[in-house]
C-alpha positions as CSV (number, residue, x, y, z in Angstrom):
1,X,12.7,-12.2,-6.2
2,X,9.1,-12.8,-6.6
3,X,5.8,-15.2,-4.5
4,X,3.1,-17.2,-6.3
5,X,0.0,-16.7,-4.7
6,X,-2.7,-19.3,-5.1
7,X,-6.3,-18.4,-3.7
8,X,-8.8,-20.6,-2.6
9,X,-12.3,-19.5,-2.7
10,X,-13.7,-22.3,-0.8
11,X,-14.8,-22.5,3.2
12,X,-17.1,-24.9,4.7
13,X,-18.6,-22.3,7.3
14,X,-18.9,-18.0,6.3
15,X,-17.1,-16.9,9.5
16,X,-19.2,-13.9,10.4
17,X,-16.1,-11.2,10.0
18,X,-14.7,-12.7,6.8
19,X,-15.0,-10.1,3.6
20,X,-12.6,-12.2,1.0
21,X,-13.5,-14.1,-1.8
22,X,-15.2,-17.1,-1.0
23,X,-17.8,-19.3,-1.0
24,X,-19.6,-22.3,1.2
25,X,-20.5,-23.9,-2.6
26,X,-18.2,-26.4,-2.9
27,X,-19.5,-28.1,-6.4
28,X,-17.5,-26.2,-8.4
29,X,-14.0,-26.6,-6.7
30,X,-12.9,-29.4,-9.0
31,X,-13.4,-27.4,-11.9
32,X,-11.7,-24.3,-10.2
33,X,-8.9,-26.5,-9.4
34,X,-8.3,-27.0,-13.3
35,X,-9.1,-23.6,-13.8
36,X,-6.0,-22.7,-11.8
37,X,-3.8,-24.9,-13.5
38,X,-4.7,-23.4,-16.9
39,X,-4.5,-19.9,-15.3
40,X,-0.5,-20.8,-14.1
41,X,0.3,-21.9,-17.9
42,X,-1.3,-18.6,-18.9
43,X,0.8,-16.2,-16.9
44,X,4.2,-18.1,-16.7
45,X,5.8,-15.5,-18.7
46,X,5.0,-12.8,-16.1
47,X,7.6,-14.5,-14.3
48,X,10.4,-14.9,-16.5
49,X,13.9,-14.2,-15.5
50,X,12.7,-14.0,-12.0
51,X,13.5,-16.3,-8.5
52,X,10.4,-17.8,-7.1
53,X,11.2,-17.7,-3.4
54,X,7.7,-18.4,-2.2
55,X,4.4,-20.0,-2.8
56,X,1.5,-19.5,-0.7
57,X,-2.0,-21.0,-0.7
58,X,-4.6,-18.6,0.7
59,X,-8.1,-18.3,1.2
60,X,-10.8,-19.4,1.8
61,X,-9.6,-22.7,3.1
62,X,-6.8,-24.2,1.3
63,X,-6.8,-27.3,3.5
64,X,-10.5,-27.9,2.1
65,X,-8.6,-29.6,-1.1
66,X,-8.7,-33.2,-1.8
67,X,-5.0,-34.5,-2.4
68,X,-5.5,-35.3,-6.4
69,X,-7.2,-31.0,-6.3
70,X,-3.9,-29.9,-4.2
71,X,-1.9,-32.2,-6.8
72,X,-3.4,-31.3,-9.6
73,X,-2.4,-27.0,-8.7
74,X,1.4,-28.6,-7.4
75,X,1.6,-30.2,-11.1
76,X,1.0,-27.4,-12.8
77,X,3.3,-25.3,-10.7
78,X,6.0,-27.5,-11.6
79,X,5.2,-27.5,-14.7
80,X,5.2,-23.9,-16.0
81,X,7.7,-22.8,-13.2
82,X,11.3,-23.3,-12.0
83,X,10.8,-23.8,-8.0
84,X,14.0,-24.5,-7.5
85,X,14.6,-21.3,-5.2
86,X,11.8,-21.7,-3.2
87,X,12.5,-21.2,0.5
88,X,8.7,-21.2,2.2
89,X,5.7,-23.1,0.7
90,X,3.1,-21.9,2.7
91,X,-0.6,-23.6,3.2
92,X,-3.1,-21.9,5.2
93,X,-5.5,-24.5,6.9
94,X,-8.4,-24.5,9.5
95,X,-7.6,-26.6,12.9
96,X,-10.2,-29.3,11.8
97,X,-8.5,-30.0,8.8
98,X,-5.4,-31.0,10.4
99,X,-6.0,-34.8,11.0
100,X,-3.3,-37.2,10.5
101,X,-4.5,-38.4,7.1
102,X,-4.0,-35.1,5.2
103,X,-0.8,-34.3,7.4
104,X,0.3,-37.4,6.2
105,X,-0.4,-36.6,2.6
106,X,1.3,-33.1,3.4
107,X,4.5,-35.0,4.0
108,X,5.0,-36.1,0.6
109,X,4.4,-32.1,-0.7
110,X,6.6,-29.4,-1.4
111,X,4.3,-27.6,1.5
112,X,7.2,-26.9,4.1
113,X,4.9,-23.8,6.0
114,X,1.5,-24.2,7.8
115,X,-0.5,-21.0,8.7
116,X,-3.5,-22.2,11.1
117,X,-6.3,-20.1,11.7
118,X,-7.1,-20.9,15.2
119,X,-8.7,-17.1,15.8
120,X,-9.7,-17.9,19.4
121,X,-9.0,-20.5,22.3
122,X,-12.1,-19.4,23.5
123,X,-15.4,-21.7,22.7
124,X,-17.8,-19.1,22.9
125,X,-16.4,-16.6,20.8
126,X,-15.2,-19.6,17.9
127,X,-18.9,-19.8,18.0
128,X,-19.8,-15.9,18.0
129,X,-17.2,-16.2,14.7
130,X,-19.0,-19.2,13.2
131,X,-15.9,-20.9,12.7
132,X,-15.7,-24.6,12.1
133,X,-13.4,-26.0,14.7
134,X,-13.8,-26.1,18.3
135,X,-11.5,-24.6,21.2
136,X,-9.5,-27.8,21.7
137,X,-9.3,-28.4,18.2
138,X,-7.1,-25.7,17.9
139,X,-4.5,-26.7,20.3
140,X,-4.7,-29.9,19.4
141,X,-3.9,-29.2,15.8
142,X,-0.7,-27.4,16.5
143,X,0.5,-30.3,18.5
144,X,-0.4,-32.9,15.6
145,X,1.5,-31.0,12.9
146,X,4.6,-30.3,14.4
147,X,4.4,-34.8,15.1
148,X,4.1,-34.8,11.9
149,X,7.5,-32.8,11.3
150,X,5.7,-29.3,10.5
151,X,7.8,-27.2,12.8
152,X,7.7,-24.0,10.5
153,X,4.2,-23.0,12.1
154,X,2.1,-19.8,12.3
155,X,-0.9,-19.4,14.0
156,X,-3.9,-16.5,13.6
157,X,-5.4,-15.5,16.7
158,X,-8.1,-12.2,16.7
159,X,-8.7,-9.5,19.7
160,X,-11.5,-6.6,20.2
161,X,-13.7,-9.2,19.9
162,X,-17.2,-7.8,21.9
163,X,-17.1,-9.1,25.6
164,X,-13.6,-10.4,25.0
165,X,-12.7,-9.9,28.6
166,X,-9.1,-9.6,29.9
167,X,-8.5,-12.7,31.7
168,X,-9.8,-14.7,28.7
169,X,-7.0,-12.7,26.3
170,X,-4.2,-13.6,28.5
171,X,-5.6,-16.9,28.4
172,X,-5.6,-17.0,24.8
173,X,-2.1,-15.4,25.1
174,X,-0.9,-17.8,27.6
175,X,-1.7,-20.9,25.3
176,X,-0.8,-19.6,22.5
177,X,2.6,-18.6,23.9
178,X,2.7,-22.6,25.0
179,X,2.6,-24.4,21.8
180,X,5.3,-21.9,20.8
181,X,5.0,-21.6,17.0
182,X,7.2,-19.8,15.3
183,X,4.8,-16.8,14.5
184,X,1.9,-15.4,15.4
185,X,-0.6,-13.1,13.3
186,X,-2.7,-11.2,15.3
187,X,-5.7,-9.1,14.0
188,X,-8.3,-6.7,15.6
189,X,-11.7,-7.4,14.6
190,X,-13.1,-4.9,12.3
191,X,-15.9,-4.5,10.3
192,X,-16.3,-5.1,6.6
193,X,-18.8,-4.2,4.3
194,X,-21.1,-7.1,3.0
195,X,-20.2,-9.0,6.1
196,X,-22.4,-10.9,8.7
197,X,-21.0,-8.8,11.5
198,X,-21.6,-5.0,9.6
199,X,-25.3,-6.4,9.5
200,X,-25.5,-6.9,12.9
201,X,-23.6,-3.6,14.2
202,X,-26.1,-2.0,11.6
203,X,-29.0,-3.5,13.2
204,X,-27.9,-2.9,16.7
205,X,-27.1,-6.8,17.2
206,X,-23.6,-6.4,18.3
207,X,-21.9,-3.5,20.3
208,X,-18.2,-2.9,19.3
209,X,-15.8,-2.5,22.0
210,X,-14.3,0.6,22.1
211,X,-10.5,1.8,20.9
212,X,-9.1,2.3,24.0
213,X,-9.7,-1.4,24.7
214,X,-8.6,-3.0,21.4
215,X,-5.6,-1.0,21.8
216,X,-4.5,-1.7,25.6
217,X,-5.4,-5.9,24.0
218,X,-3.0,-5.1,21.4
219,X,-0.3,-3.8,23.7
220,X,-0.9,-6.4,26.1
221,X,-0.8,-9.1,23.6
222,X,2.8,-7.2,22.0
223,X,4.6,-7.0,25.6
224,X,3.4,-11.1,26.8
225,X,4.8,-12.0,23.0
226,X,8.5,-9.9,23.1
227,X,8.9,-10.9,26.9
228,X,8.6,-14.8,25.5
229,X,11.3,-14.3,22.9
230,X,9.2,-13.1,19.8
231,X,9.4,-10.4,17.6
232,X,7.5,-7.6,16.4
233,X,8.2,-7.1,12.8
234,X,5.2,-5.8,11.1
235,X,2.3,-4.8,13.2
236,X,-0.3,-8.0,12.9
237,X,3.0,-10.3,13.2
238,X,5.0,-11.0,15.6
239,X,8.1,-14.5,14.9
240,X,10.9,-15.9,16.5
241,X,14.3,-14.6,15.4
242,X,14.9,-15.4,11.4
243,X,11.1,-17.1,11.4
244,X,9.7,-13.5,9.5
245,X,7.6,-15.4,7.1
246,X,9.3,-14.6,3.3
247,X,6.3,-14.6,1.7
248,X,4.5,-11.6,3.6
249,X,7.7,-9.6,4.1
250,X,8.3,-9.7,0.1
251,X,4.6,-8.3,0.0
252,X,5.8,-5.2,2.6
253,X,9.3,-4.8,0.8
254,X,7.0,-4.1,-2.8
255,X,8.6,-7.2,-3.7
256,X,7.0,-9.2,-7.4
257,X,3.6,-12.2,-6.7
258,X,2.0,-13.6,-8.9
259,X,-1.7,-13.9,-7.5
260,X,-3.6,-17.1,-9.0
261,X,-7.7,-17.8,-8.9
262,X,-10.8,-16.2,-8.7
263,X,-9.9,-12.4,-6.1
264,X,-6.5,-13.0,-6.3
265,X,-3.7,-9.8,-6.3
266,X,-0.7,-9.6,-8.3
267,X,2.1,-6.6,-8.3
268,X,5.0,-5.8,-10.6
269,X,5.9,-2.7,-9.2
270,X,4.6,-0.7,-11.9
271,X,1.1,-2.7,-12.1
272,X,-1.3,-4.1,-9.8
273,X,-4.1,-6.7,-11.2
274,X,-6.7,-8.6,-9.6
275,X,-9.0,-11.6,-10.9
276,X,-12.5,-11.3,-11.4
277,X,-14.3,-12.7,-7.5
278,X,-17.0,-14.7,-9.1
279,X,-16.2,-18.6,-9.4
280,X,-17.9,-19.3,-12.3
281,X,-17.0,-16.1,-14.0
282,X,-13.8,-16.7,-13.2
283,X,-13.4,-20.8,-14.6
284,X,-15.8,-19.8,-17.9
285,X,-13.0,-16.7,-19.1
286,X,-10.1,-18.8,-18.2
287,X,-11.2,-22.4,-20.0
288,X,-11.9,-20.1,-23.4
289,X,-8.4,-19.0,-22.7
290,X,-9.0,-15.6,-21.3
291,X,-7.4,-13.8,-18.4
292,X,-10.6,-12.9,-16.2
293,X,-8.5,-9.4,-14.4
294,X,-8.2,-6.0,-14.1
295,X,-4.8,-4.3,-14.6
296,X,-3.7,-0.7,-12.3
297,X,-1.0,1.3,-14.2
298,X,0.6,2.9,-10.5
299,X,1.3,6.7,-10.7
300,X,4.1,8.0,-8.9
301,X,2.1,8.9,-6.0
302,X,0.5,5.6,-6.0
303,X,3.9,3.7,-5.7
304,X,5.1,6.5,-3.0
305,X,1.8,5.8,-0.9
306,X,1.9,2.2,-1.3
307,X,5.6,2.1,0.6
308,X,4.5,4.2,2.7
309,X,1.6,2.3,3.8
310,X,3.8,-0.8,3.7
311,X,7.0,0.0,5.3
312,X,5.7,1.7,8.1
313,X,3.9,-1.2,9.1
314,X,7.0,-3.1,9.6
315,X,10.0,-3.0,12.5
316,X,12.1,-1.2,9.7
317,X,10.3,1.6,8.7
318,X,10.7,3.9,6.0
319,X,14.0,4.5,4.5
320,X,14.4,8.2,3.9
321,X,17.9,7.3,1.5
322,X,15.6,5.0,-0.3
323,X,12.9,7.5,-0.8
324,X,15.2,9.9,-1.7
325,X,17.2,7.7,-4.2
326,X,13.4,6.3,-5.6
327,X,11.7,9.5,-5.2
328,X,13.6,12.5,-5.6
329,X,14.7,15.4,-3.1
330,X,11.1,17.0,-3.4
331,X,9.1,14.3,-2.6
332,X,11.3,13.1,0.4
333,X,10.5,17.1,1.6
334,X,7.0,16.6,1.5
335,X,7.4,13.3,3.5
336,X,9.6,14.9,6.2
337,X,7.1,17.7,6.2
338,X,4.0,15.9,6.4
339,X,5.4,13.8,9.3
340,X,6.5,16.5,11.5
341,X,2.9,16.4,13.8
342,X,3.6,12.8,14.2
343,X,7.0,13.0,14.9
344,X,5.9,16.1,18.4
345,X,3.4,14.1,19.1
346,X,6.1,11.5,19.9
347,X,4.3,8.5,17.3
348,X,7.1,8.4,14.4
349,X,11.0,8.3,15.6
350,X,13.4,9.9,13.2
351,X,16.6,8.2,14.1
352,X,19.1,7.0,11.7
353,X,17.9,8.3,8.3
354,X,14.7,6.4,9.1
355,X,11.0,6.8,10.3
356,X,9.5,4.3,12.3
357,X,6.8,4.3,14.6
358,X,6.8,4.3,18.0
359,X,4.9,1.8,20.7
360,X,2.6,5.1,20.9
361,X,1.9,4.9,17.2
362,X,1.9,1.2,16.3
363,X,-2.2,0.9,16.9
364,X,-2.2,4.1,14.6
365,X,-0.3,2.6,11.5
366,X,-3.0,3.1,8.7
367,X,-4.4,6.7,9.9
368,X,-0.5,8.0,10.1
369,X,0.5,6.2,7.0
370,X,-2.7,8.0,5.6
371,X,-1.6,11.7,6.8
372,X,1.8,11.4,5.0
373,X,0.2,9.8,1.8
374,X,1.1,12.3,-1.6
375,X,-2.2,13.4,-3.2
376,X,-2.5,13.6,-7.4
């Protein structure tokens, strides 16, 4: 199995948390979306002999695209790959983009997924965020899309946001629990380097809430979401039963993508690659025929920390057989050994030849997943 990623560097407002690739610029995104389509010829051998079972545009703002851009990328995927098996075809879009023109457009599309940013119900803090769309926006464009027949849905929302206060979560909670999409991502608010928001916790601007607080947010938020019939498979994402969304899981199970445009990932399994994150850079190496990237050779440790990091994120945890079968009998020792703190401490269960972690250890996930990672 394997996911085409498509990334799309383009946003019409820099939200003030955001640290991917994009840019405000919008007078080169014609030329970027030919870039693309020359990038997809490029690389259609990576995929050979492969299923494509998903394709997801990312971002930036995807739902920035004029139909003949989105067009243009869908021809090309056609073109150089066999879709035939795709099952999701994911586009991420901001609330203000979802008016009934472009849904309508969407319709005629192989786009069967929408992932809408929505981040906050909450007017102030959309405006703290710099985002685009206003509070009712957001509701509203949930409604609209599933009119239009979009009823495979996901929605972002974002908590430990400063002066995020407890009744106005379980508001944000409450609605998003009533326009019941299928899924839910849900993200604490951290702080990148380069971003609006490190320069103003730098500068003593803005006063991060504390742990304790994001976390009791995040548990509040996990126990309103399983009591309304959702489930917690990885921990930013929580679905309906059989909604998981294909194209994310693949990424957790170290499954093949194929990352297109200017920041854009890809994995083999062996390999990992990423684009140059310039947008001119990026369309002046592919148009003289040129793959603008940067290839990783994984060492055995690598590959052991990366499903480590990956699996423990997720409702299924870490297979101990599979270690042991990928692995070897010494490395699953060193995992089992390295664990043991975690496991007194009560925040990884060993049960069933697996290790998962526990509600106590869920807001934990990257320091524990760190602690059992296998140094060179």
């Amino acid at each position: 199995m394997a996911g085409i990623y498509i990334h799309i560097p383009f946003c019409r407002k820099a939200c003030h948390y955001c640290n991917f690739h994009f840019s405000t610029a919008l007078h080169y995104k014609e030329k970027l979306c030919e870039a693309i389509t020359k990038e997809l010829s490029l690389r259609k051998a990576e995929l050979a002999n492969l299923t494509i079972e998903t394709v997801y545009f990312g971002g930036g703002t995807p739902s920035l695209l004029l139909a003949a851009e989105l067009d243009l990328i869908l021809k090309s995927l056609n073109d150089n790959f066999d879709l035939s098996g795709v099952k999701e075809f994911t586009l991420e879009a901001n609330p203000d983009d979802l008016n009934p023109a472009f849904l309508s457009y969407l319709q005629t599309t192989p786009i069967n997924r929408l992932s809408i940013g929505i981040q906050s119900f909450e007017a102030d803090h959309l405006s703290w965020m710099n985002r685009a769309h206003t509070a009712d926006e957001g509701e509203k464009s949930v409604k609209l899309a599933r009119s239009f027949g979009f009823h495979s849905l996901s929605i972002d929302l974002i908590y430990g946001l400063p002066n995020l206060s407890e009744a106005q979560w379980e508001s944000n909670i409450q609605k998003a629990i009533a326009l019941q999409p299928d899924h839910i991502s849900a993200y604490c608010l951290t702080v990148e380097q380069g971003t609006a928001l490190a320069h103003e916790v730098k500068n003593g601007k803005v006063k991060l809430i504390e742990d304790e607080l994001a976390e009791a947010q995040f548990l509040h938020l996990r126990k309103r979401l399983i009591e309304s019939g959702y489930e917690h498979y990885e921990i930013s994402n929580f679905a309906k039963p059989e909604k998981f969304a294909i194209h994310n899981t693949n990424y957790w199970r170290g499954e093949t993508y194929l990352g297109i445009g200017p920041g854009a990932h890809s994995f083999s399994g062996l390999q990992r690659s990423w684009n140059v994150s310039h947008n001119l850079q990026y369309i002046n190496a592919i148009n003289s025929g040129q793959l603008p990237m940067e290839i990783e050779t994984l060492t055995e440790n690598n590959r052991i920390n990366e499903s480590i990091m990956t699996s423990l994120r997720t409702q299924w945890g870490i297979s101990l057989k599979w270690f042991e079968e990928t692995f070897g009998s010494e490395r699953l020792k060193i995992l089992q050994k390295q664990a043991e703190p975690f496991i007194a401490q009560g925040k990884i269960i060993a049960a069933d030849n697996y290790f998962k972690l526990s509600d106590a250890g869920l807001f934990f996930a990257d320091g524990i997943a760190a602690n059992l990672f296998q140094l060179d």
